[in-house]
C-alpha positions as MATLAB code, in Angstrom:
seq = 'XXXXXXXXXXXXXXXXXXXXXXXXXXXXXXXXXXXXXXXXXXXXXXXXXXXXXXXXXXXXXXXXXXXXXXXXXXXXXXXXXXXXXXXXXXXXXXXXXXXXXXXXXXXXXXXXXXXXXXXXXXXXXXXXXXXXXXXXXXXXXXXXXXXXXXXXXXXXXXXXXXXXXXXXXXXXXXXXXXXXXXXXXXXXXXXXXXXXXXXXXXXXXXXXXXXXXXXXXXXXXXXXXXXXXXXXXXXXXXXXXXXXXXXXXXXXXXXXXXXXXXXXXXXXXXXXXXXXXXXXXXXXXXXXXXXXXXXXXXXXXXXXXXXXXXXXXXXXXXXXXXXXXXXXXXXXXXXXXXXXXXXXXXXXXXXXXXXXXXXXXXXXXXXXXXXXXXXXXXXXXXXX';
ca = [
       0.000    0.000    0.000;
       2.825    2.706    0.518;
       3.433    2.353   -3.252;
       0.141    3.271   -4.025;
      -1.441    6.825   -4.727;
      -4.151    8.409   -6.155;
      -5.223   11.759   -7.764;
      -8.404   13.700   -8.359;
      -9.357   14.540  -11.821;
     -12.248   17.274  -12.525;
     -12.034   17.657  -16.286;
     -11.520   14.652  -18.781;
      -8.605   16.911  -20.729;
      -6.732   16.898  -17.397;
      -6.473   12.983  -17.382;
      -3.325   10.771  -18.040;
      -2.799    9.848  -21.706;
      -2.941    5.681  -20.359;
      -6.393    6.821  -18.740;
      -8.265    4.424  -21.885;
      -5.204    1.559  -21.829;
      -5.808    0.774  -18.263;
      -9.764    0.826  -18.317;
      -9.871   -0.727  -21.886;
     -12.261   -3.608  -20.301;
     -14.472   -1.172  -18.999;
     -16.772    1.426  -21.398;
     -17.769    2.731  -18.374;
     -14.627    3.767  -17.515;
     -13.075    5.046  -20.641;
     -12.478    8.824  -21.465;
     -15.684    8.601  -24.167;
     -17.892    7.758  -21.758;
     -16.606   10.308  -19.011;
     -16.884   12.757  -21.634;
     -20.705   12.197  -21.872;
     -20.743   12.641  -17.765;
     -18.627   15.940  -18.233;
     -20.913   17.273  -21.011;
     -24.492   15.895  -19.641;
     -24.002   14.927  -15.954;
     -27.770   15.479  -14.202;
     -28.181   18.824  -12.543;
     -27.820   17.754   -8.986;
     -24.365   15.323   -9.838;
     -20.700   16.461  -10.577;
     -18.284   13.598  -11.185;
     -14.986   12.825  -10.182;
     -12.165   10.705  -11.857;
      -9.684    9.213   -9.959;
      -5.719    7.909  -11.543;
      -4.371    5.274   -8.913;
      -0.620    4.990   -9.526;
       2.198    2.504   -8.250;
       4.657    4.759   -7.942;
       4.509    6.762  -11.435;
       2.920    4.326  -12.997;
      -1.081    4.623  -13.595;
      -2.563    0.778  -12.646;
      -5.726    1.734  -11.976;
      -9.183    4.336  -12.708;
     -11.839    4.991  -10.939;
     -15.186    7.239  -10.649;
     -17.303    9.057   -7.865;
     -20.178   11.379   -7.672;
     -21.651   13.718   -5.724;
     -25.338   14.409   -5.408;
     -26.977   17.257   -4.276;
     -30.373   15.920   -3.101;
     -31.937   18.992   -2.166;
     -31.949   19.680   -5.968;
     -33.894   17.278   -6.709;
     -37.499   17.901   -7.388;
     -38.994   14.238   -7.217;
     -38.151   11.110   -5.736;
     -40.507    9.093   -7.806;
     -43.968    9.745   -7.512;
     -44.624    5.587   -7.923;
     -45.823    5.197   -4.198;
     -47.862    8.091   -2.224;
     -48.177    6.384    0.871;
     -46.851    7.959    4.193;
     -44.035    5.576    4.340;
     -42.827    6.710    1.340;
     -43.005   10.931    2.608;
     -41.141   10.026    5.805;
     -38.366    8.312    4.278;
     -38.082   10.905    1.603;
     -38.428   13.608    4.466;
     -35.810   11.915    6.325;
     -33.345   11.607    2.786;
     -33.268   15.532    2.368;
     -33.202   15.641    6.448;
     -29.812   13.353    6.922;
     -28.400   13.076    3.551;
     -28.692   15.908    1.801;
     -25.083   15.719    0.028;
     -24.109   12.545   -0.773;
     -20.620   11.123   -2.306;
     -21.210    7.789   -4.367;
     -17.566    6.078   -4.817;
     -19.188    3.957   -8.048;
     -21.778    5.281  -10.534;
     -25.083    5.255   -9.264;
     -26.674    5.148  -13.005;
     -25.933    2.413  -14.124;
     -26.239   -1.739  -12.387;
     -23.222   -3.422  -11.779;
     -19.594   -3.108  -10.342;
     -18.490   -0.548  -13.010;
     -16.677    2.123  -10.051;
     -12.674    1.068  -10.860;
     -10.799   -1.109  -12.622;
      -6.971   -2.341  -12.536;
      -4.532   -3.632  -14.743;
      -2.935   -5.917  -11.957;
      -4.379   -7.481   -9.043;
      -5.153   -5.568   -5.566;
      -5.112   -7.384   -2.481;
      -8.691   -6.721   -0.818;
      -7.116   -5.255    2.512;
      -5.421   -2.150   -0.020;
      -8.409   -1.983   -2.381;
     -10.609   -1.729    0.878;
      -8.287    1.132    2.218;
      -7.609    2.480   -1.206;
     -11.188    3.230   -1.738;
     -12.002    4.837    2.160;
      -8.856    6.831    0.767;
     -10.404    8.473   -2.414;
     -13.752    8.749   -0.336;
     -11.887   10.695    3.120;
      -9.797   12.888    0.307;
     -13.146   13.572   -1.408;
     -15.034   14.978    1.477;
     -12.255   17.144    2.594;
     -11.969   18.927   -1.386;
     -15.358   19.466   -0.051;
     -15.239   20.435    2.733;
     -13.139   23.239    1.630;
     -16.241   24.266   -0.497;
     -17.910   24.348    2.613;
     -19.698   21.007    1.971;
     -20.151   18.898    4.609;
     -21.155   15.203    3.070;
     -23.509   13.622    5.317;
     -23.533    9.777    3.244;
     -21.048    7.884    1.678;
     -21.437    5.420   -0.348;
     -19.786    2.740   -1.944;
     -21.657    0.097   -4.681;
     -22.317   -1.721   -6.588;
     -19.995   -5.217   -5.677;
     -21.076   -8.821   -6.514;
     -20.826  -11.283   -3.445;
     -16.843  -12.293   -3.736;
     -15.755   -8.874   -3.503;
     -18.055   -7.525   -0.952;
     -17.338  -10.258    1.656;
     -13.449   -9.424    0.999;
     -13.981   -5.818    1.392;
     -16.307   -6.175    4.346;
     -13.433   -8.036    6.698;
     -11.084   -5.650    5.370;
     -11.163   -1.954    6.468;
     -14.792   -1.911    4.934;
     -15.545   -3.439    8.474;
     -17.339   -0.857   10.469;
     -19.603    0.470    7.495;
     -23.343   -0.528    7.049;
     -22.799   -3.610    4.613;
     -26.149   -3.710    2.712;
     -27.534   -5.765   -0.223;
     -30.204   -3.910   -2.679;
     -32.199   -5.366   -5.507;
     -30.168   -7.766   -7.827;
     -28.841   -7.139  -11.242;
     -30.820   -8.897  -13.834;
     -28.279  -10.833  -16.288;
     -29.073  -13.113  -18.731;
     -26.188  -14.887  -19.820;
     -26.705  -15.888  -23.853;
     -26.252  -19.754  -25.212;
     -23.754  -19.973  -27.646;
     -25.936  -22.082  -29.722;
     -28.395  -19.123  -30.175;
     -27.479  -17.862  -33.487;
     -30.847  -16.010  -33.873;
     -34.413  -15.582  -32.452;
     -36.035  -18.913  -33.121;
     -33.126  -20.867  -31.738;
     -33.617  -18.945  -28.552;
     -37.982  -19.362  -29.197;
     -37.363  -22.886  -29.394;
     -35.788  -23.271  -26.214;
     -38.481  -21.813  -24.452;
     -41.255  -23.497  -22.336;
     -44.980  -22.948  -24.393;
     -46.000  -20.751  -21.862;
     -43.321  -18.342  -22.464;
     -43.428  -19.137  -26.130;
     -46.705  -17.946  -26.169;
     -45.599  -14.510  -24.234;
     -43.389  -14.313  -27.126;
     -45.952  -14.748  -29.732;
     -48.367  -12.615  -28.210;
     -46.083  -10.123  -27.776;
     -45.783  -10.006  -31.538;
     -48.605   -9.677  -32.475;
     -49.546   -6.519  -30.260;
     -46.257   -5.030  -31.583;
     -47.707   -5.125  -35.226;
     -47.624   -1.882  -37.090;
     -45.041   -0.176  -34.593;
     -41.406    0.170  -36.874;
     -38.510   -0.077  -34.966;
     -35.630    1.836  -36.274;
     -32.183    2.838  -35.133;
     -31.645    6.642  -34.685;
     -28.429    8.151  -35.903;
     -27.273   11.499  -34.585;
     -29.435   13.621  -36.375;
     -32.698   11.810  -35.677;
     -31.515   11.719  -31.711;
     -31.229   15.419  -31.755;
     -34.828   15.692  -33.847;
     -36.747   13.955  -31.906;
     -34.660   15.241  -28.348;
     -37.864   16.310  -26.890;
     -40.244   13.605  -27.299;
     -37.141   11.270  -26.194;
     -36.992   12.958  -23.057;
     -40.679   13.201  -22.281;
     -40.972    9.522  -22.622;
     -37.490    8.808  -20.671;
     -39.419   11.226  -17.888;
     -42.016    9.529  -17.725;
     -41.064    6.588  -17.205;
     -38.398    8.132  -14.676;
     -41.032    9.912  -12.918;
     -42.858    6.753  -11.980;
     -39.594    4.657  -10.525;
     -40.011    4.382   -6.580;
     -37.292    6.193   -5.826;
     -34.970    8.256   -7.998;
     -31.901   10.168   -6.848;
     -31.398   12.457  -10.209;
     -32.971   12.950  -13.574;
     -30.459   13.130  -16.724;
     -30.467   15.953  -18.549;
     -32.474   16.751  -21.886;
     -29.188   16.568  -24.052;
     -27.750   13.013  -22.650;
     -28.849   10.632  -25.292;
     -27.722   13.182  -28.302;
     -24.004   14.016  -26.291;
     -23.872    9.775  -25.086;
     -24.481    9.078  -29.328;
     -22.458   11.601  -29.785;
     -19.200   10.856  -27.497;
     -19.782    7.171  -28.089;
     -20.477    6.817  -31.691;
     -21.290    3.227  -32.657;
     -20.996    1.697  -29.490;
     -24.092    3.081  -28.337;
     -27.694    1.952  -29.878;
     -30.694    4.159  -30.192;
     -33.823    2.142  -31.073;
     -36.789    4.350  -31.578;
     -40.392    2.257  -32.155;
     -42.695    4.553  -34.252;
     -46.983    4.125  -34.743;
     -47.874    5.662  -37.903;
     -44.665    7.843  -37.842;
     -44.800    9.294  -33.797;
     -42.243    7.866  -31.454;
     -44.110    6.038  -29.182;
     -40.403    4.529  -26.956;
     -37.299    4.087  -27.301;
     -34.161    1.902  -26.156;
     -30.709    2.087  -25.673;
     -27.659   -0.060  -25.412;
     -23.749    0.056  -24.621;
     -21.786   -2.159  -26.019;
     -19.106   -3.110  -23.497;
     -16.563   -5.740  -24.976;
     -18.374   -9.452  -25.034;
     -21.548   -7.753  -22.492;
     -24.515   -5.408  -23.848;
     -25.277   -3.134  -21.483;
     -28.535   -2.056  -21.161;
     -29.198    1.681  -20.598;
     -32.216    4.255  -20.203;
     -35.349    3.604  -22.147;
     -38.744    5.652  -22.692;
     -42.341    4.877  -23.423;
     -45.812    6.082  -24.041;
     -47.814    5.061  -21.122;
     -51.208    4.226  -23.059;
     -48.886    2.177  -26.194;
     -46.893    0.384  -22.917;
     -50.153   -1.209  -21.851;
     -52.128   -1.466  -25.136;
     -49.060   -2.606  -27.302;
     -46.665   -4.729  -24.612;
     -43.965   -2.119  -25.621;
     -41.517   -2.916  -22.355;
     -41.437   -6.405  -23.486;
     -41.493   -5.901  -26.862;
     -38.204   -3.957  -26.105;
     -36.881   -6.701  -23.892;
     -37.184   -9.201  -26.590;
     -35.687   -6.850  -29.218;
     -32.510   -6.455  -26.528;
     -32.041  -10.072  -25.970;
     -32.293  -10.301  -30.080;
     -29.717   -7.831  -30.729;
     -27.242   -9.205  -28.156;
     -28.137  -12.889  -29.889;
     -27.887  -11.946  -33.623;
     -24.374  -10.327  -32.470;
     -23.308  -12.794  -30.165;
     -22.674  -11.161  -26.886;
     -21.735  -13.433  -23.986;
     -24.176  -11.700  -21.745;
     -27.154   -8.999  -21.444;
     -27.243   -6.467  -18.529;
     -30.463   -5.640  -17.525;
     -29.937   -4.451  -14.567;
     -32.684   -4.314  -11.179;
     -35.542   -2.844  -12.382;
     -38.797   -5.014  -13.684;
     -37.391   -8.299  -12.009;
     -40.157  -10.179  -13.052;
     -40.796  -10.009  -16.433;
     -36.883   -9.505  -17.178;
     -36.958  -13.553  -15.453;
     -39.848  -14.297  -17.839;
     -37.296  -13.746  -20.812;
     -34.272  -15.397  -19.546;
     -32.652  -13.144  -17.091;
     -31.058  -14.271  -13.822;
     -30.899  -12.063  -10.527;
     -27.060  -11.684   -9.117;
     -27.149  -10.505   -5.773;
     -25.712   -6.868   -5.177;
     -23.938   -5.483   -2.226;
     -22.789   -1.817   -0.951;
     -21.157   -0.089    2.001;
     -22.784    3.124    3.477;
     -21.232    5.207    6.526;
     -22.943    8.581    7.683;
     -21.303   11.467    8.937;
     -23.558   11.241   12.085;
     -22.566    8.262   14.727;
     -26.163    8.562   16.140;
     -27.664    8.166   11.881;
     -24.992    4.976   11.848;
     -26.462    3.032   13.890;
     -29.878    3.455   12.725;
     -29.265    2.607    9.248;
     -29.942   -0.787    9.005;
     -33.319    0.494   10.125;
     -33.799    3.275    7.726;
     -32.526    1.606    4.449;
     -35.574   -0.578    4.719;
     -37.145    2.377    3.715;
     -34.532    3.843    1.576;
     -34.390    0.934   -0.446;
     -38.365    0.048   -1.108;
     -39.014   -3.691   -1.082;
     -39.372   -5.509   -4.002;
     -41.955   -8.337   -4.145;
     -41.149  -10.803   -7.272;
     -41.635  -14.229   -8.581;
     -38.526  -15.255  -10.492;
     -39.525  -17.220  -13.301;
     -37.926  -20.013  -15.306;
     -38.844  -19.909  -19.212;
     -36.798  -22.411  -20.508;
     -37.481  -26.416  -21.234;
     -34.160  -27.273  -19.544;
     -30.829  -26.498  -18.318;
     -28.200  -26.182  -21.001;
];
């Protein structure tokens, strides 16, 4: 650990020229990407990049953000019930300015990445590191962070991080990622149809046949920035109606994300009798497909099956260009299980600037974190 070192980036031009070499597994991590943060971060977030070096020599990247929650207008206007005004009552109350070390929009343990193996007990100091440095820049702002957070780890690393110095921070698991993890012998649609159950063939069929007469067309850059408006009053929408948000993007993501990110990042748009009725988007991330924000009409979601007529069209695109595996990430659980997808537990670490707030967390995240009810289902004829 006394080799190691770390620095605080603000802007993407200020970043090391091996920045991209040393997160070349990760999109998420790579200076295209950041860019899009930089350009079209939400209102209420700034972002952070962090070099870890070994002596002189960068081995590691890493992002936080900070989110000013008294910005926010909405929570998520899903659930009206007085459970629901307390704990957002108590969220601007107690954690007003919080400090993710991760990236709390997207699923999945996207935060760093190394070229060379850490041993947990420096990672798990490393990381309290970048987190203690953060709140002092700051507090020289004269921001005091009440909540820090660290997500999102799968089960191996957050038991190794929670014996290390990760040890006296609320350890808490939230809503698993969805991943559906593609058969090599799926070389299109009706290999994956036929391995389905009836039951879910039928979903498949059905779903089909409501999506008839809706086109479903990839928008370049210039049809992104044309229809930028109706794109982010269906992306609101469906936003608005989450059960708990903690920022909004801004109007311009999807045009500066196409634009930053070229190729690698899918715009679907499904049009009925030439309005956009939803969209789709994807990131693609080495052998995974990353699934990002979507929109949809409310009335065509219901009427048409639009979510799952996206779903399907997902899975289809990662199929007919043979990606390993399909982030959905821990929204919908059901009906993301009624396609293929499999929930992988999720882990963080949370410590609060109060001692007295510390100890009641294990308490309050139960409300932080609303309770998710699901079935998991099991569409296919066998195990392969």
């Amino acid at each position: 650990m006394s080799d190691l070192h770390f620095t605080l980036y603000t802007t993407i031009d200020s970043l090391p020229a091996t920045w991209d070499t040393v997160a070349h597994d990760n999109a998420f991590l790579q200076t295209p990407y950041l860019r899009v943060l930089e350009e079209s971060a939400p209102t209420n977030m700034r972002c952070f990049f962090i070099g870890i070096y070994e002596k002189e020599h960068l081995i590691g990247v890493a992002l936080a953000q900070y989110l000013d929650i008294s910005k926010l207008y909405s929570f998520g206007e899903r659930q009206h019930c007085m459970k629901t005004k307390v704990r957002n009552f108590a969220f601007r109350r107690l954690a007003r300015h919080v400090l993710f070390v991760g990236n709390t929009m997207i699923t999945g343990q996207n935060g760093y990445t190394f070229i060379k193996p850490l041993a947990p007990e420096d990672l798990s100091r490393l990381l309290r590191s970048m987190a203690d440095a953060l709140m002092g820049h700051f507090k020289q702002e004269g921001i005091r962070i009440h909540l820090v957070s660290f997500k999102d780890f799968y089960t191996e690393d957050s038991q190794a991080l929670g014996n290390r110095a990760f040890r006296s921070l609320f350890h808490f698991s939230v809503q698993p990622n969805m991943i559906f993890r593609l058969l090599p012998s799926w070389q299109n649609m009706h290999d994956y149809v036929a391995d389905l159950q009836k039951k879910y063939r039928d979903q498949y069929k059905r779903t089909q046949k409501k999506g008839e007469g809706i086109v479903c067309s990839e928008m370049d850059l210039s049809m992104i920035q044309t229809y930028e408006e109706e794109m982010y009053a269906l992306y609101h929408h469906v936003a608005l109606n989450a059960p708990f948000n903690t920022f909004f993007l801004a109007k311009n993501h999807f045009y500066v994300f196409k634009k930053q990110c070229g190729d690698r990042f899918k715009v679907f748009g499904y049009f009925l009798e030439d309005k956009l009725i939803g969209f789709h988007t994807l990131l693609l991330n080495g052998q995974t497909l990353e699934t990002y924000f979507l929109g949809y009409d409310a009335a065509h979601q219901k009427e048409r099956m639009l979510y799952l007529n996206m779903l399907y069209r997902m899975t289809a695109f990662g199929i007919e260009n043979q990606f390993q595996r399909i982030i959905f990430g821990r929204t919908a659980l059901e009906i993301k299980s009624s396609i293929g997808a499999e929930p992988v537990p999720m882990f963080g670490f949370m410590q609060h600037n109060q001692p007295w707030v510390q100890k009641l967390l294990p308490r309050l995240f139960k409300n932080l974190e609303p309770p998710i009810r699901w079935e998991q289902r099991h569409p296919f004829k066998k195990l392969n």
